[in-house]
Backbone as numpy.savetxt, mean C-alpha at the origin, in Angstrom:
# Nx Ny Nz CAx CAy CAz Cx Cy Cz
-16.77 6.02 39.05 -15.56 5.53 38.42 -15.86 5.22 36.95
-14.71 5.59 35.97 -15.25 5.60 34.57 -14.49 4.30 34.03
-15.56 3.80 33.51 -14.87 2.42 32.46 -13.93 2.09 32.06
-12.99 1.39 31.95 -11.33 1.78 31.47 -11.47 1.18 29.68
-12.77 0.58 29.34 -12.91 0.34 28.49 -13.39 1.71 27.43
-14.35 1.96 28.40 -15.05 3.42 27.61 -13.99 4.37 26.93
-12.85 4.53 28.31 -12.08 5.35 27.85 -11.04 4.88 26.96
-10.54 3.73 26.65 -9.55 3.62 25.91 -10.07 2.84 24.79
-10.14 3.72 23.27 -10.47 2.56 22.37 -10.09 1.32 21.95
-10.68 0.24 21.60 -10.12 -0.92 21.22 -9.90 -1.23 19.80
-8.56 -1.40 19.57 -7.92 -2.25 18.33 -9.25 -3.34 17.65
-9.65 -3.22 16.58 -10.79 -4.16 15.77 -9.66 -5.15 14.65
-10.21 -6.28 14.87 -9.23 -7.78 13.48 -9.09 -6.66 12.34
-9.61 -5.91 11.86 -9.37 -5.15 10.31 -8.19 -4.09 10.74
-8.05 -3.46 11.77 -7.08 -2.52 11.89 -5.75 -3.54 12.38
-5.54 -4.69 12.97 -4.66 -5.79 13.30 -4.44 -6.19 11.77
-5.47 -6.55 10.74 -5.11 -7.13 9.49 -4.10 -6.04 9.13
-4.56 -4.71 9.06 -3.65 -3.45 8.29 -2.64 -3.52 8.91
-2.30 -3.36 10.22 -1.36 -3.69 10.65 -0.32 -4.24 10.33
-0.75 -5.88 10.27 -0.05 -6.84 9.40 0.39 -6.30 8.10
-0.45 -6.01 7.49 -0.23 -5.24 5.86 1.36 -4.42 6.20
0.99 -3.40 6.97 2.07 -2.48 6.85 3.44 -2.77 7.34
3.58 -4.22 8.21 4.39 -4.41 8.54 5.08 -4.96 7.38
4.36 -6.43 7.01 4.76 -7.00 5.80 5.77 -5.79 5.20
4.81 -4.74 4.65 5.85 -4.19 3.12 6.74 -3.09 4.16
6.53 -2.66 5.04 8.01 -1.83 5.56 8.91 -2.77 5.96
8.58 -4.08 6.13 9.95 -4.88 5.99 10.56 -5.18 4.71
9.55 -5.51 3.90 10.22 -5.95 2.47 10.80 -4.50 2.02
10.40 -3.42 2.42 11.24 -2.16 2.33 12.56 -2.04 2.19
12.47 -2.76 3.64 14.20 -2.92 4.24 14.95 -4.07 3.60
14.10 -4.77 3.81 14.89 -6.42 2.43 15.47 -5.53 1.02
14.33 -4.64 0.50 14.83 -4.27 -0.66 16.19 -3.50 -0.55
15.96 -2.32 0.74 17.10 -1.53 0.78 18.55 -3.03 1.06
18.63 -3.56 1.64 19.39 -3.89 1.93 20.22 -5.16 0.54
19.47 -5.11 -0.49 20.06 -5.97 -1.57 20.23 -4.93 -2.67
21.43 -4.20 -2.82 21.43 -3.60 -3.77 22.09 -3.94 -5.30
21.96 -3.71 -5.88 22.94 -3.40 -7.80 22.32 -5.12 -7.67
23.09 -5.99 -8.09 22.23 -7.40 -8.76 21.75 -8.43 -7.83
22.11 -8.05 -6.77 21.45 -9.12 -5.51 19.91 -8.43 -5.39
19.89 -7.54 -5.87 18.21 -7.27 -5.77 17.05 -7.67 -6.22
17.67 -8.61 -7.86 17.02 -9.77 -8.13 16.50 -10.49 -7.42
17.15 -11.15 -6.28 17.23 -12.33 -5.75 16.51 -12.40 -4.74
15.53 -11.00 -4.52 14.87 -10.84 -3.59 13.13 -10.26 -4.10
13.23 -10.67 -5.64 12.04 -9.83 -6.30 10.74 -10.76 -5.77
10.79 -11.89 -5.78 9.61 -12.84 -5.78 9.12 -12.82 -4.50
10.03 -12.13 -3.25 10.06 -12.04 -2.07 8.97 -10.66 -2.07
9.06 -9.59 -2.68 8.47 -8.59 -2.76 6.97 -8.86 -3.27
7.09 -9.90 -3.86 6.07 -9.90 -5.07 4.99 -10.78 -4.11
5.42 -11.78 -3.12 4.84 -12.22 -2.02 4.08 -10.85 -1.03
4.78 -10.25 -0.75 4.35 -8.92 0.67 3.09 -8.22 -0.44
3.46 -8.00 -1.86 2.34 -7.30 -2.57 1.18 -8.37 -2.41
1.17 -9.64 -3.08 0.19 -10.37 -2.83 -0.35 -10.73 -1.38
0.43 -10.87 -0.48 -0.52 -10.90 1.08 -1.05 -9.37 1.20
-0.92 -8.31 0.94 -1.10 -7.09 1.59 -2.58 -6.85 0.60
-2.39 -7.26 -0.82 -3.77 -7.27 -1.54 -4.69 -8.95 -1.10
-4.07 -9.31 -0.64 -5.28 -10.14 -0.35 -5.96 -10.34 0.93
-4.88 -9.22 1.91 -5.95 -8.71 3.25 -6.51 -7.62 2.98
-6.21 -6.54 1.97 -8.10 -6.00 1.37 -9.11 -6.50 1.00
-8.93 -7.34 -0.14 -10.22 -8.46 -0.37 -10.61 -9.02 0.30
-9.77 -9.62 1.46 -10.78 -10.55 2.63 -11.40 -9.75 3.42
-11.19 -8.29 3.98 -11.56 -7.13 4.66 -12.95 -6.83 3.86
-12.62 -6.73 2.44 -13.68 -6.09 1.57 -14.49 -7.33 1.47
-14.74 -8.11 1.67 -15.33 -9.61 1.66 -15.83 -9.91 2.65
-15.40 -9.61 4.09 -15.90 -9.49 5.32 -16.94 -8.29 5.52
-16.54 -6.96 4.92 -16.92 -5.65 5.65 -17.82 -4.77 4.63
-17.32 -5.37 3.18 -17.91 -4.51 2.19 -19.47 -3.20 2.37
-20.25 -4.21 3.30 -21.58 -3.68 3.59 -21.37 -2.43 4.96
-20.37 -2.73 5.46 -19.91 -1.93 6.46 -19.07 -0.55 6.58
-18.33 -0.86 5.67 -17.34 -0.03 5.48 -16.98 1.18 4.35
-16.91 2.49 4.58 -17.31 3.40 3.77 -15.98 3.30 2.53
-16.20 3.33 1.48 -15.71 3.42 0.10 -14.80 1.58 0.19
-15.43 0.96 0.68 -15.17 -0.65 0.56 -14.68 -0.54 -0.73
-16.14 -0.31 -2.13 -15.33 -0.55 -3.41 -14.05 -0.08 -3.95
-13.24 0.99 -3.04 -11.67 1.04 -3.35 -10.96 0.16 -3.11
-11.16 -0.41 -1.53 -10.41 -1.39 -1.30 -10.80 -2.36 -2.37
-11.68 -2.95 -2.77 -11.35 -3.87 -3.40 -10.63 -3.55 -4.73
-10.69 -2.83 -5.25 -9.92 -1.70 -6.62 -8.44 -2.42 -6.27
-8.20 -1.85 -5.04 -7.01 -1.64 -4.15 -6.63 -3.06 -4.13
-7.60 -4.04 -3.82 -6.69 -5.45 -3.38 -6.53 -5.94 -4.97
-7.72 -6.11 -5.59 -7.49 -6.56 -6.75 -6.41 -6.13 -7.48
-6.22 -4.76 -7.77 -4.99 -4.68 -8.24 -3.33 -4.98 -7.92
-3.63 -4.82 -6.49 -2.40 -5.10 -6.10 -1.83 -6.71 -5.77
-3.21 -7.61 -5.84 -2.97 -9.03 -5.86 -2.79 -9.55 -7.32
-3.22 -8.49 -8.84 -3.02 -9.48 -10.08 -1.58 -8.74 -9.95
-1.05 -8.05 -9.54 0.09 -7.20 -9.71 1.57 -8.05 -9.48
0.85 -8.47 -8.20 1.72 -9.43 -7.59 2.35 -10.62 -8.63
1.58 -11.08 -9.46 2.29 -12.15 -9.66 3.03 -11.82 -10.97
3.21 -11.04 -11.28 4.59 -10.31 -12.34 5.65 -10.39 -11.65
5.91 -10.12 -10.31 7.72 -10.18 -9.52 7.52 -11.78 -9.14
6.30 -12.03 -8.90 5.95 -13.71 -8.16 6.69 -14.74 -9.25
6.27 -14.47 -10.49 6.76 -16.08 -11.23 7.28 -15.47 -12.63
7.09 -14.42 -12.85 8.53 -13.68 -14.07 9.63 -14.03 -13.83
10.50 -15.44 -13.50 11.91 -15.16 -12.97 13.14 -14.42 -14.43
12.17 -14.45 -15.43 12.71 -13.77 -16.86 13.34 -12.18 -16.85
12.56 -11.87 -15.50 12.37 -10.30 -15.83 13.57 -9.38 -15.50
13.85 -8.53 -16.76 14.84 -7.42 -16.60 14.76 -6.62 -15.20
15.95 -6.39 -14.28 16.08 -5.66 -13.30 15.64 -4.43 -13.16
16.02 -3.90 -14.90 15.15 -2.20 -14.90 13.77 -2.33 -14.73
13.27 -3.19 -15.57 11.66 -3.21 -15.13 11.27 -3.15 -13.85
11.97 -3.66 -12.91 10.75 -3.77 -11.54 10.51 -2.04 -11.10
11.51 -1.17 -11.32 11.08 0.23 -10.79 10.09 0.56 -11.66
9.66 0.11 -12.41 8.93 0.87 -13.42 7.79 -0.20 -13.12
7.30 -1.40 -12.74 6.80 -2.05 -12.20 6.24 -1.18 -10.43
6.73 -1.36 -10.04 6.67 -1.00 -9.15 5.92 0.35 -9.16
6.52 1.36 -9.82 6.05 2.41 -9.67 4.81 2.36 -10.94
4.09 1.71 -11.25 2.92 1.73 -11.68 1.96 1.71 -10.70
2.75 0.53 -9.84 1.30 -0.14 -8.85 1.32 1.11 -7.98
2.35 1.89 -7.56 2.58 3.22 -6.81 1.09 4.41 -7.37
1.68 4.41 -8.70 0.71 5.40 -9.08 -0.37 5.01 -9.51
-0.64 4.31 -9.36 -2.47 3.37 -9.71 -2.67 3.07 -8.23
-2.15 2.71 -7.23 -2.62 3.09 -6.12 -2.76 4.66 -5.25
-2.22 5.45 -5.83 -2.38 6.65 -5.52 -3.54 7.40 -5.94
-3.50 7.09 -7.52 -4.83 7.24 -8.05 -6.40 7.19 -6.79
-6.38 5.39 -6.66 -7.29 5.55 -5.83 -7.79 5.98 -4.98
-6.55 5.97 -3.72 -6.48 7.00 -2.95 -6.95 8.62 -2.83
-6.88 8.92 -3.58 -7.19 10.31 -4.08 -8.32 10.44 -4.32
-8.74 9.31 -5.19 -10.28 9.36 -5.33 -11.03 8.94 -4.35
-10.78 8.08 -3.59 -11.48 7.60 -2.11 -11.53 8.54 -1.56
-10.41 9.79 -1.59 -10.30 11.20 -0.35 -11.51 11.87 -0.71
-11.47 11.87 -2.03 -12.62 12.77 -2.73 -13.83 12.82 -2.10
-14.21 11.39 -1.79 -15.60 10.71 -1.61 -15.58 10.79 0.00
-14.67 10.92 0.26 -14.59 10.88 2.03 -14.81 11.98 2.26
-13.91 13.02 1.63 -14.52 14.63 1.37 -15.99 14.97 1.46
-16.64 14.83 0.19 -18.07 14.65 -0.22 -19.28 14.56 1.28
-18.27 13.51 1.45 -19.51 12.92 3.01 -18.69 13.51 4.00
-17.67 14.02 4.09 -17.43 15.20 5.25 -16.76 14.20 6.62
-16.25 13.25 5.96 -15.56 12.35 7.06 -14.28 12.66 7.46
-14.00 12.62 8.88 -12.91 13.14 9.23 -11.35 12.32 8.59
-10.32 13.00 8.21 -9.65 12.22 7.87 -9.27 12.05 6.35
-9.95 12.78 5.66 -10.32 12.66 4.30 -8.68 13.13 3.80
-8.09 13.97 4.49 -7.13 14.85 3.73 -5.86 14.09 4.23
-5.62 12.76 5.15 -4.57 12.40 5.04 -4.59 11.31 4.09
-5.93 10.74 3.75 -5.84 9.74 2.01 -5.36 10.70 0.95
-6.17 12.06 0.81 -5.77 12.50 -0.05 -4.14 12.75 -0.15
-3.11 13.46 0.70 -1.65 13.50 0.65 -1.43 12.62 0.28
-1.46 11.18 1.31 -0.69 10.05 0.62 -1.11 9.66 -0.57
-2.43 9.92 -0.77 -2.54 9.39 -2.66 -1.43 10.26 -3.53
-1.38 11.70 -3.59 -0.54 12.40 -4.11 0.82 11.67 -3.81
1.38 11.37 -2.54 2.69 11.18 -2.53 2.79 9.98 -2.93
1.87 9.15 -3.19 2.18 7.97 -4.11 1.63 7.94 -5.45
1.42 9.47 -6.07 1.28 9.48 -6.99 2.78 10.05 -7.57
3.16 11.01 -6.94 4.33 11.81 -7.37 5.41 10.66 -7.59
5.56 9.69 -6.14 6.93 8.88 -6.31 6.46 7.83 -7.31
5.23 7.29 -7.89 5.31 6.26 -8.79 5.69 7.01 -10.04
5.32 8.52 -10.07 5.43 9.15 -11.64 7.34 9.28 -11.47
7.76 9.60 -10.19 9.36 9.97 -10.13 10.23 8.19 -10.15
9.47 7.16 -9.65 9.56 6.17 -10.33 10.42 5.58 -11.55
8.98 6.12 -12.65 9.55 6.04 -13.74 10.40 6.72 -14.88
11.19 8.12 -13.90 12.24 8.46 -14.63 13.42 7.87 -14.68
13.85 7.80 -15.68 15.73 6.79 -15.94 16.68 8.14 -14.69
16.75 8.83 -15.04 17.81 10.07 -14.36 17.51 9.60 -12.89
16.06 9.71 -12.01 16.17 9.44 -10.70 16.31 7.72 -10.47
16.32 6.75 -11.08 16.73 5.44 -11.02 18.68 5.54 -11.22
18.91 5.69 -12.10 20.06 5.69 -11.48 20.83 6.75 -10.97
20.26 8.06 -9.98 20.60 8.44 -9.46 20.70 7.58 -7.79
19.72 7.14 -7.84 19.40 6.29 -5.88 19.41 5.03 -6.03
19.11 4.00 -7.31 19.23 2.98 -7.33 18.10 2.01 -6.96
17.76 0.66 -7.69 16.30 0.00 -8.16 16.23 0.05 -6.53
16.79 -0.78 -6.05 16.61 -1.29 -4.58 15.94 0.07 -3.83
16.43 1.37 -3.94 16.11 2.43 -3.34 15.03 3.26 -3.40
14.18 2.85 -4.91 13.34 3.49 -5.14 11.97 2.73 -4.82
12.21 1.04 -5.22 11.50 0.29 -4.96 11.33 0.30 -3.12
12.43 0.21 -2.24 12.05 0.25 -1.21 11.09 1.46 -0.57
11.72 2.72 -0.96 10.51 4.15 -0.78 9.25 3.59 -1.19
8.84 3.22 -2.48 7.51 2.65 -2.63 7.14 2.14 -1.55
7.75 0.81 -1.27 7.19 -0.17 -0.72 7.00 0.84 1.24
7.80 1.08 1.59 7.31 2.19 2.75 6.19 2.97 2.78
6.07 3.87 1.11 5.00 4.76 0.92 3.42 3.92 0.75
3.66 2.79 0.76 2.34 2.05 1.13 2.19 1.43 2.24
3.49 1.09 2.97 3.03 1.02 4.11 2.40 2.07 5.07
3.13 3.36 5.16 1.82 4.23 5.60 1.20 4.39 5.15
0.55 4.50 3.76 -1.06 3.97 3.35 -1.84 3.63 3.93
-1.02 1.92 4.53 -2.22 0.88 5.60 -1.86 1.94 7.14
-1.20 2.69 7.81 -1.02 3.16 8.43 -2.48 4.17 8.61
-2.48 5.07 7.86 -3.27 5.87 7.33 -4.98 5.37 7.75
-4.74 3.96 6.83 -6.04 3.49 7.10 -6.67 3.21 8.40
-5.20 2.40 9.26 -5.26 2.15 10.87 -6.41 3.37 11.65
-5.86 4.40 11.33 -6.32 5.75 11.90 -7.42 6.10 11.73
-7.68 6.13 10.37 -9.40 6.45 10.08 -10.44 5.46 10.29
-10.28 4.42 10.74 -11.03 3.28 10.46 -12.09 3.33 11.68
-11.75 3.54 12.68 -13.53 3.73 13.18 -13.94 5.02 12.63
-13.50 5.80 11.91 -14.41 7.35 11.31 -15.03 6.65 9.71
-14.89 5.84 9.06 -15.29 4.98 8.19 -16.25 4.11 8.03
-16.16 3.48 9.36 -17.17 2.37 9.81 -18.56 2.96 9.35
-19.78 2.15 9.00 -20.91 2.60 9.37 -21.55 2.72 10.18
């Protein structure tokens, strides 16, 4: 009789943390979709919260695992940026409405960036998995660069573009869910 453990892998606290991560921002997704034209203000500091918890369960991951975990120094790239990032929607209550897509889609394409380059390195060492970092880095490179055009902002609207972001990183942490025992050391 075979193990029921053997056979079914077990969920590890770092893939439960991502978890968390991805839930966080595909909800604030939906918060965003759902406040559109000037009520979307009123929900920025709310966003700016899900960015700061979601970068500061990389750093505690990368703080826990660093020695463990293959291309750790992205994640921390990854948390750090996305935790000083955070506090521009966090305590700007000054800030112009046009800015946050263009906000937003920075942290999009500076997280894509990484991504891409982490695939690289996952590549390199021949780890399985390498080519779904790489897509999503691209597709969060493309939507932070489509982001910051005026024509596609007010074609779909802040709330609409900002929420796609905020989705396109949640499968990010999705992404990560998956590869993470092929990562491990």
């Amino acid at each position: 009789m075979i193990n029921e453990t053997t056979t079914r892998k077990r969920i590890t606290w770092i893939q439960l943390y991502w978890l968390m991560a991805m839930f966080i921002l595909i909800g604030s997704g939906f918060l965003a979709l759902a406040h559109p034209g000037e009520q979307f203000m009123s929900v920025a500091s709310y966003l700016g919260l899900a960015m700061l918890l979601t970068g500061c369960i990389n750093l505690y991951i990368y703080h826990k695992q660093r020695n463990l975990l293959h291309g750790s120094h992205w994640l921390l790239a990854d948390g750090m940026s996305t935790t000083l990032l955070s506090l521009f929607p966090l305590f700007n209550q000054m800030i112009q409405p046009a800015m946050l897509p263009l906000f937003f889609g920075v942290w999009e394409l500076f997280s894509g960036i990484l991504k891409a380059i982490d695939a690289s390195e996952l590549e390199d060492e021949q780890v399985d998995g390498w080519r779904w970092f790489r897509n999503i880095g691209r597709i969060e490179i493309l939507s932070g660069v489509s982001s910051l055009l005026k024509p596609i902002d007010e074609l779909m609207g802040i709330h609409v573009i900002v929420a796609i972001i905020l989705f396109i990183q949640g499968l990010g942490f999705l992404f990560k869910i998956l590869i993470y025992q092929k990562i491990k050391h």
